[in-house]
Every structure is written in C-alpha cells, then in structure tokens.
N, C-alpha and C positions, 0 to 999 in steps of 0.2 A: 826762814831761809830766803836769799836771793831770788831774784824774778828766773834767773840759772843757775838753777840748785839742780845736783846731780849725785843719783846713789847708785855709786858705783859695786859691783857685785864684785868680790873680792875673793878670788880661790885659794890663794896661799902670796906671801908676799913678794916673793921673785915674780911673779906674774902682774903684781901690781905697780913695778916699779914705772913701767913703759906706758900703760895706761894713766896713770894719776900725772906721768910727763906733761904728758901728750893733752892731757881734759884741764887740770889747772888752769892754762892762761885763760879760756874761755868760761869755765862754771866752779862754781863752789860746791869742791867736791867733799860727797861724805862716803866714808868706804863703809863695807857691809859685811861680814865675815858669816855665809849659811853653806855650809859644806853639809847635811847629814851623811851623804855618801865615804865620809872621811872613814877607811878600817885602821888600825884599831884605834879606841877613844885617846889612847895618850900620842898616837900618832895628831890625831883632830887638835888635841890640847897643846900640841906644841907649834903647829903651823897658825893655830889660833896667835897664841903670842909671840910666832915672828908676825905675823899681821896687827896686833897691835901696837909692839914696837915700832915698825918701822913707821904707821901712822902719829901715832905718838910724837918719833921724830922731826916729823915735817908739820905737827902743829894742824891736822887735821882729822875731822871730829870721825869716831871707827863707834859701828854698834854689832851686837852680835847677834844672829839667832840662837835658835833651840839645837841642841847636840840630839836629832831625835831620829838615832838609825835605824832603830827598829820600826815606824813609820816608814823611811826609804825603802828600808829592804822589801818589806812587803808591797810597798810599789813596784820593782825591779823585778819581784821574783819569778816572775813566769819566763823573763828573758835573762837569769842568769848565764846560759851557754853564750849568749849572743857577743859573737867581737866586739873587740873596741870599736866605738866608730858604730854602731848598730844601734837597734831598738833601744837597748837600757840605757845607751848614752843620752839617745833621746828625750826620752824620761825624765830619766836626771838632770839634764839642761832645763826644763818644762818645770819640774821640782822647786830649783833653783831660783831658777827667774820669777815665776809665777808670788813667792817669799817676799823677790827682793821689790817687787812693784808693789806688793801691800806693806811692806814697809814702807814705802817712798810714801804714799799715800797718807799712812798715819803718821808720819811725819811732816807732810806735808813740804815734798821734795815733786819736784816736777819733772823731774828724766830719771830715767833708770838703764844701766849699760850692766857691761860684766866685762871681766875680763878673759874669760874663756876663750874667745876669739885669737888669742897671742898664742894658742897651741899649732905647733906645726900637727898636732895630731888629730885637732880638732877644725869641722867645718865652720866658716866661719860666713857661710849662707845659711847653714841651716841653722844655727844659735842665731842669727838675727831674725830671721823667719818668725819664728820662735815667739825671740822678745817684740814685734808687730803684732803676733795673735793675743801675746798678753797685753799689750796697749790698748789692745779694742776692749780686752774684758775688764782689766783694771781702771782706765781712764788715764792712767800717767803715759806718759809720751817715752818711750823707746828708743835711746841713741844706740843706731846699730855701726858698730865698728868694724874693724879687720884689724886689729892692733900688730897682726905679722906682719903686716905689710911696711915698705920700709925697713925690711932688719929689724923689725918690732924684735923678733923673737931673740934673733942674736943679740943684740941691745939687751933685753932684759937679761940675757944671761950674764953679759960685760957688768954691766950695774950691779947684780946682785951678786957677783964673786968679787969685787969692789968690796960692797957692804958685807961682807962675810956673809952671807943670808946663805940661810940653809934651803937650799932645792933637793928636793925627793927624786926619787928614778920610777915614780907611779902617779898615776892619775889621783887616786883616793880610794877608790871603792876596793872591797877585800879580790873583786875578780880582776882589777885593773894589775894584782901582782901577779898573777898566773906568768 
C-alpha cells in the first residue's frame, strides 16, 4: 500500500458514500465491511453486497470480516436494555474499530477511520475517542473524522437515493429495531 493507505471501516454503503468522497483525494483508500452486530444474517448478507458493489464500482479494493454474532452478542449482553447511544453502543464501536486496526495492520495499511461518525445518531467524539485508544494499542494511526459535518449526512443520503442504494430504518443490531 501507499505511504497513505487508509482502511476505512465501512458500516453499510449509503454511509460510505460521503466518507470515501471526502478520503480519496488525499489516501488510498481500502474499505472494510466488519458489522457482527448486523440482526438478521440475511439482513448482514445483503448490506454486505451493497458494500461491495458499490466498492466494486468505483474500482476500490473492499475486504470483509467474520459474520461472527454470536461472539458480539455475548459481548453486548449484559447492556442489552441499554438505549441507543449507551453502554452497548459503546462496545460495539470498541468491537468494530479494535477489527478494523488489526486488519489495517496485517495488511499493512497505516490509518484506519470508520464511517460511523456520519450518524446523526451517533457520537462522533466518542467513536474517535475510541479509535485513539485503539491507536495506542494497535500501533496503526487513527483518522478521527465527523463525516456529519458539512451536510455529511444529508449528502450521503442525496447520493445514495441517486445510486438507488438501499438504506435500512436501523442501526444493525437485533435491539437497535425495538
């Protein structure tokens, strides 16, 4: 990879549109598809392959993790009740990132971001927070973003009703439908 190689953590592809925008001019970017929190697996399996399609499309190299929720969930489970935005979201962001740095790693990519940050429903101090704790533990370097900012989020949604992209009405996880 590039001297700015960048593995972007990719939560479904409407969310990637605005991020891979925005990172391209400056790194070579490679997206990352590690949702285990994704309920149900054909749910997982279909946002999987709008995430690779739409990589696919723009000619940009996508790898995926392990479908492995039953691992998640037993991470999660003691803060099941907990709101959005709480303890298990926590977790899950820590989950997620924690993945997407040892990938970067054994790939030998040298930043690692995510796109979670473009959630108007998500903090986007505490998910960089986050990805700086796993900086120090992994040793790959942490681009921490706000990708809402700017109309990030409105943007992505323009773009990806554009591309016909399919956007969900949940976050992923089986309590994010309650």
């Amino acid at each position: 990879m590039t001297e700015k190689s960048l593995l972007l953590h990719i939560c479904c592809a409407p969310c990637g549109t605005v991020p891979v925008k925005r990172l391209m001019p400056d790194y070579s970017v490679a997206g990352f598809f590690y949702n285990p929190n994704i309920y149900p697996q054909s749910e997982y399996l279909f946002r999987k392959k709008e995430f690779e399609d739409y990589l696919n499309g723009l000619g940009i190299l996508s790898y995926s993790g392990t479908y492995d929720n039953d691992v998640w969930e037993e991470a999660v489970k003691a803060f099941q009740n907990e709101p959005e935005g709480g303890a298990r979201c926590v977790i899950c962001y820590r989950f997620r990132l924690r993945e997407t740095a040892g990938m970067a790693k054994r790939l030998g990519i040298n930043f690692f971001s995510t796109t979670l940050t473009l959630s108007p429903h998500k903090s986007a101090d505490t998910i960089n927070k986050i990805g700086i704790e796993i900086e120090s533990e992994s040793g790959v370097q942490f681009l921490g973003k706000n990708f809402k900012k700017d109309d990030g989020f409105k943007e992505s949604c323009e773009m990806s009703q554009e591309m016909n992209m399919y956007r969900q009405n949940y976050c992923g996880c089986r309590y994010s439908l309650r």
